[in-house]
C-alpha angles and dihedrals in degrees: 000000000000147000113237110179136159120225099261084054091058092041093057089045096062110033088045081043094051088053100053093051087052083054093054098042081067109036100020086236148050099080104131095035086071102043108043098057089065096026087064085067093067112013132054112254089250096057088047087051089054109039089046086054093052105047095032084065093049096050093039092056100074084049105052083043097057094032096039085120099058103054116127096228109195082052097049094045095049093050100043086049088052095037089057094053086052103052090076090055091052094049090052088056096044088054096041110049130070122258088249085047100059094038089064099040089052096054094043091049085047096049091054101041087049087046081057089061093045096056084039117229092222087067089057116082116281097261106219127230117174090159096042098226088125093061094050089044083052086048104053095047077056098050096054096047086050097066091031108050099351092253109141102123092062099069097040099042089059096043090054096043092062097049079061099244113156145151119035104334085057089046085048101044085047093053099032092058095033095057083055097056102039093051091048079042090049089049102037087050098056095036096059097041099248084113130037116215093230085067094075096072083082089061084044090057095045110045101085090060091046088040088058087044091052089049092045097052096051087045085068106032099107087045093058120076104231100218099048093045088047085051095038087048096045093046087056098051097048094052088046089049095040089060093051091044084061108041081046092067 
């Protein structure tokens, strides 16, 4: 299968896909919370699985790399085992529901989980889990939103963020999981034909923009006050996916 796009389409794809990777040189995630809500103006939801996927492995390489020590272990593990009983479910959804369906699915999922970094989960009462049932559980929510819209880093941001992990060690144990899941996601996804391989030449396109953004965003990470970027960010995306959950109706 191939991708056919116009020019405006492109345009859009890059340019969406160069933002996200500036997000995610600041906060080691978001990136496709930024980018699904305008990409589902111009792209199926499969291709935008896929291409988020993509790009989101090759940007979270050189930080897992440079933050590998800091990565909270027993978080991570619990997460990526949950996250990896989750990938299946997502693809299920993303075979099984209509193209309308997912696009709004995917606004309206959007438009929640960014309400969850406006009100700030650090702010909420640290939820206990001795048995860490609550961090596979967060994995697996994780998982399936993962092969089905692309969403992973949401769950477990927030979850993170209220067992008051931050700094590097928050920005390590996100990407670290988060490059698990997306290559298991990348692979599940093609091997069950719910991608096609030629897909990935959007990724492929799209990657140096997001690769400068990414730059660009790291360059800038100890400048930026967290709280206020995670808000500002938030704020941005509901408003975007507001507008699509709308127009999707």
């Amino acid at each position: 299968m191939t991708v056919d796009l116009g020019a405006g389409h492109w345009t859009v794809v890059l340019l969406v896909t160069a933002l996200g990777g500036f997000v995610t040189g600041t906060s080691g995630f978001g990136f496709a919370l930024v980018t699904t809500p305008f990409l589902l103006w111009v792209l199926p939801p499969p291709l935008i699985v896929i291409t988020n996927l993509a790009v989101s492995v090759a940007l979270r390489l050189p930080l897992v790399w440079s933050d590998r020590r800091y990565v909270a272990g027993r978080q991570a593990l619990l997460i990526a085992v949950g996250g990896l009983i989750g990938l299946p479910l997502g693809i299920v959804l993303l075979t099984g529901l209509t193209e309308r369906a997912l696009t709004i699915g995917a606004q309206a999922t959007i438009v929640v989980l960014s309400l969850g970094y406006l009100v700030g989960a650090d702010r909420l009462p640290r939820l206990p889990d001795p048995s860490g049932l609550g961090r596979v559980l967060v994995g697996i929510s994780s998982g399936a939103l993962n092969t089905s819209v692309s969403l992973s880093g949401p769950p477990m941001v927030l979850w993170l963020l209220n067992q008051q992990l931050s700094g590097r060690p928050f920005r390590a144990t996100v990407s670290a999981v988060g490059l698990v899941l997306n290559v298991v996601g990348v692979v599940l996804l093609i091997r069950s034909g719910s991608a096609a391989i030629g897909w990935l030449v959007v990724a492929a396109a799209a990657l140096p923009g997001a690769a400068l953004g990414l730059l660009l965003g790291n360059s800038v990470l100890h400048r930026l006050p967290h709280r206020a970027f995670v808000r500002g960010v938030a704020l941005f995306v509901v408003l975007s996916s507001l507008t699509g959950l709308l127009l999707a109706l």
